[in-house]
C-alpha positions, -999 to +999 in steps of 0.1 A: -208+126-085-176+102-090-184+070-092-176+038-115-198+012-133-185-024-119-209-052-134-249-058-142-266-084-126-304-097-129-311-063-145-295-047-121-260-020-127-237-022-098-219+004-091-192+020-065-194+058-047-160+075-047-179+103-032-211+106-009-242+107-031-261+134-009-302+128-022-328+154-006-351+135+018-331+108+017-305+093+038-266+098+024-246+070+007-215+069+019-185+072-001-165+039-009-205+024-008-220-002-032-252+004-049-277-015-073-298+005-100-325-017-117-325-010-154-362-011-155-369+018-131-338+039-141-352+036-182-386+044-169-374+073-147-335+084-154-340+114-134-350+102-105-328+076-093-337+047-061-304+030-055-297+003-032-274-002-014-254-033-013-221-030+005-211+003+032-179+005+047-174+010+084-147+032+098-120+005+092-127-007+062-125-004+023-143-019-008-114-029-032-132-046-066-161-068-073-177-094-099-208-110-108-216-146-114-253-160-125-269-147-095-246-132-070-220-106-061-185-114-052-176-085-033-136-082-016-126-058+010-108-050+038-115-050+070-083-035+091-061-042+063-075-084+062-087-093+029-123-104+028-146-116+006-185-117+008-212-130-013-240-109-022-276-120-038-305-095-043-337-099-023-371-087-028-374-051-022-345-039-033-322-058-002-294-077-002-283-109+013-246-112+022-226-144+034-192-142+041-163-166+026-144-186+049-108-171+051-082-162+075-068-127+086-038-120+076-036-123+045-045-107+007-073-112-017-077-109-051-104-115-075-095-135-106-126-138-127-160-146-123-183-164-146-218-149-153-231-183-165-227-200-133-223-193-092-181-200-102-155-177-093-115-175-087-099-156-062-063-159-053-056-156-015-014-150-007+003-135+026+039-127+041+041-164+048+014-179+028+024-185-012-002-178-036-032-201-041-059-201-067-089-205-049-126-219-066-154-198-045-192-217-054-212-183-042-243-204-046-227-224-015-209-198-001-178-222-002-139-219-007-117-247-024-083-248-029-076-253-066-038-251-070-012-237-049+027-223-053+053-241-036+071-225-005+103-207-019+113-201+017+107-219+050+081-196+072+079-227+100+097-203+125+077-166+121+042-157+128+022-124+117+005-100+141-012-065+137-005-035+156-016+001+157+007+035+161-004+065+176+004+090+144+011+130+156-027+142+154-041+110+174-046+088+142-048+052+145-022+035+125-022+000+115+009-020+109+019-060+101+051-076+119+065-104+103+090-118+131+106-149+146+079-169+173+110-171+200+118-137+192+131-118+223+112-086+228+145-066+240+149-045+210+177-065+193+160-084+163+170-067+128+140-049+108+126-034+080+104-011+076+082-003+047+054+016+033+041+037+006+014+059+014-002+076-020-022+071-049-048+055-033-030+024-033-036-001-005-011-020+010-018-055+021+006-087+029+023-104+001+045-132-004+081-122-013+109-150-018+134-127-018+121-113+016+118-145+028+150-163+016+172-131+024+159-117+052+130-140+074+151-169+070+179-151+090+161-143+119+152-107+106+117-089+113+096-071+082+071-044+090+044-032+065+028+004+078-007+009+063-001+049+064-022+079+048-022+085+016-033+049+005-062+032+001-061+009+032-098+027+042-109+040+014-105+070-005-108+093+025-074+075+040-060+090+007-075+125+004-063+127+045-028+128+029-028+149-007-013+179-013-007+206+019-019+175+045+013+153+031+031+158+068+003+131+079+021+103+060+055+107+073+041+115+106+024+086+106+056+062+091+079+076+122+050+072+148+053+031+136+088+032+139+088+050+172+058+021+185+085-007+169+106+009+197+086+014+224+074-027+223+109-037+219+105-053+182+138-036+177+160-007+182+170+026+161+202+010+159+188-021+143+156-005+120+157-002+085+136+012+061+130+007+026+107+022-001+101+030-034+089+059-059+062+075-043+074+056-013+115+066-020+099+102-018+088+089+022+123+074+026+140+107+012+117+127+041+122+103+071+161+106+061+157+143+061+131+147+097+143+115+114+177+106+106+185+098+144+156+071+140+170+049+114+200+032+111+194+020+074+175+041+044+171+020+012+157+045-014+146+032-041+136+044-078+128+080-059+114+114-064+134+135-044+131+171-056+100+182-053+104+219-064+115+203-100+094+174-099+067+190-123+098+193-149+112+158-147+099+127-165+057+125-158+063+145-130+034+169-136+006+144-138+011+139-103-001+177-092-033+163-079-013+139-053+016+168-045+004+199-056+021+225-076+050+247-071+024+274-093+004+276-062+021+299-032+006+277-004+017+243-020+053+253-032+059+268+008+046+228+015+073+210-014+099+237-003+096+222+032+095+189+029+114+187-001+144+165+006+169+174-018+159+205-009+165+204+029+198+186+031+217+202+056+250+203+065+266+192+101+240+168+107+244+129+113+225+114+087+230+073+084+250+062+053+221+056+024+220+032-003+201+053-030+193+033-064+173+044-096+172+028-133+189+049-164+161+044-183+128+052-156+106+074-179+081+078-152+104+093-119+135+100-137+171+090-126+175+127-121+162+125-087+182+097-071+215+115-092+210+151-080+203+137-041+238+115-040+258+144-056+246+171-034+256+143-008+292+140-021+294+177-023+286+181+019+310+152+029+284+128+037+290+088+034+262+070+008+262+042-012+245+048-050+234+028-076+220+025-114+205+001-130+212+002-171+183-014-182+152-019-172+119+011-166+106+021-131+115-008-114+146-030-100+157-045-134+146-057-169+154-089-161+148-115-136+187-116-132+187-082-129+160-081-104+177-107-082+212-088-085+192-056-071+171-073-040+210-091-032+225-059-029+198-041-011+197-071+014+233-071+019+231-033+025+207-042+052+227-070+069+260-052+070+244-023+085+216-040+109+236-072+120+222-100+106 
């Protein structure tokens, strides 16, 4: 069974199900669970485990991390892509007690530290249009205080957040954030970008970005975040939905939000944008490729792009359990087809790209982003390339460097969106 060892406390290890732990004559913990094992009775009896359980996720949620003071649990999840955080304190009998911590939706959660000596804990709490803030959580009390908190780099006074779903190809729910203007006209005009990323587990949840803010919210532009397959959003069965052959459920679920940003009038396909990076310049590279009519701006960023040679480039192949391998028939046919170096073609209208990678990525590989724009050049089709010299998998080395990068990308989205 796959599961990780999180924390001990009163004599009790706490511990997290990455998989269902199936016990005969005894009801099924479900995967992305918490459980409790007292020390005690597993010394006394290691073959025959009793958990409890502490924490089960329903259908829309996820258990992200955990910590333990003197006598509780600080447990944060999400619920529909909200942070939240819960306090847990073991009960006679093996139950637990939960209380759950005053926040709002909306936003993310992260859990500092925790101090085993006390019912003290730190949690940082940030959104689109919230800055960070280090927050002092009393578990004992069940109470949040705010001990210190970033100033503003851009004014959010005029934009709201709301949540949405998309219907994805096979009838999947499909969460999404909008970050827009409050007198925003709902007539499909207002500039957007889209965004996502959709693999390695890896949830997705609203973060404050000054450049975002400063260079596009500012300016009357709307941001979209699509919670898509392939993450971690709701646990790891929203991840395993997308691996391998099943990889056509994350960029059918990225155009499904773009289609739904239509179909309410948040914008048009003459005005969307999207924007992604590694794993998620791998979905810009595809949406190019199946959806070019859809988009009127691709930023790909830092990508993998040919995915019959991925294996060979950079750390390419210790990502087989995410992609698959071109030494298996059935998932090379897959990589073949969605492939998007691969399945440029010639004669059709794609929109002009801005494709960027770094000299020096050791992880992707510059080879990618390279090999995509020249095969470009070769067919006659308009793009816009760039390399950064220094710096790994990433935008720069530097903060100048960084800055430089998000400038140009943002400029690349004005001139083409109309901002």
């Amino acid at each position: 069974m796959k599961a990780d060892l999180l924390t001990l406390l009163d004599g009790r290890l706490i511990v997290s199900l990455h998989e269902d732990w199936k016990r005969a004559g005894q009801p099924t913990l479900p995967q992305g669970s918490l459980v409790s094992l007292e020390l005690k009775a597993l010394s006394a009896d290691p073959e025959h485990l009793q958990p409890a359980l502490i924490y089960a996720p329903a259908a829309r949620e996820a258990f992200i991390e955990a910590g333990a003071t003197r006598g509780h649990l600080l447990v944060h999840s999400l619920d529909n892509v909200n942070g939240r955080a819960y306090s847990y304190a073991p009960e006679p009998n093996n139950h637990w007690s939960r209380r759950r911590l005053d926040l709002p939706n909306n936003i993310s959660v992260n859990v500092i530290d925790t101090d085993l000596h006390s019912e003290q804990a730190y949690v940082q709490v940030t959104g689109f249009l919230t800055p960070p803030k280090l927050m002092r959580a009393d578990l004992g009390a069940g109470t949040l205080t705010t001990a210190k908190t970033l100033p503003p780099k851009f004014d959010a006074s005029r934009d709201v957040v709301e949540q949405f779903e998309a219907t994805s190809k096979d009838g999947t729910k499909v969460p999404y954030f909008v970050v827009h203007p409050v007198a925003m006209k709902m007539d499909g005009s207002t500039p957007t970008i889209l965004n996502a990323y959709g693999g390695f587990l890896d949830a997705r949840t609203p973060t404050y970005s000054a450049e975002l803010g400063k260079l596009w919210l500012e300016r009357g532009g709307a941001f979209v975040l699509a919670n898509i397959r392939g993450g971690g959003e709701f646990g790891p069965a929203w991840h395993e939905a997308g691996l391998k052959t099943n990889r056509q459920r994350i960029y059918d679920d990225f155009a499904a939000v773009g289609e739904d940003l239509i179909a309410k009038g948040f914008t048009s396909s003459a005005q969307l944008g999207i924007m992604g990076g590694s794993n998620g310049g791998l979905l810009m590279g595809v949406e190019f490729i199946q959806h070019p009519q859809l988009w009127r701006a691709v930023d790909i960023q830092v990508p993998l792009l040919d995915m019959l040679r991925y294996e060979q480039i950079a750390a390419g192949s210790s990502w087989v359990a995410e992609y698959g391998s071109v030494s298996v028939p059935e998932e090379r046919a897959f990589l073949a087809s969605i492939s998007p170096y691969n399945n440029l073609r010639a004669g059709v209208k794609y929109p002009e790209p801005l494709i960027w990678s770094t000299t020096k990525d050791d992880r992707v590989g510059p080879q990618h982003a390279r090999k995509f724009a020249a095969k470009l050049a070769a067919m006659g089709v308009p793009y816009l390339y760039f390399e950064v010299i220094e710096g790994g998998h990433g935008a720069g080395a530097t903060p100048d460097e960084r800055a430089k990068m998000h400038a140009r990308e943002y400029t690349y989205f004005s001139s083409k969106l109309g901002l």
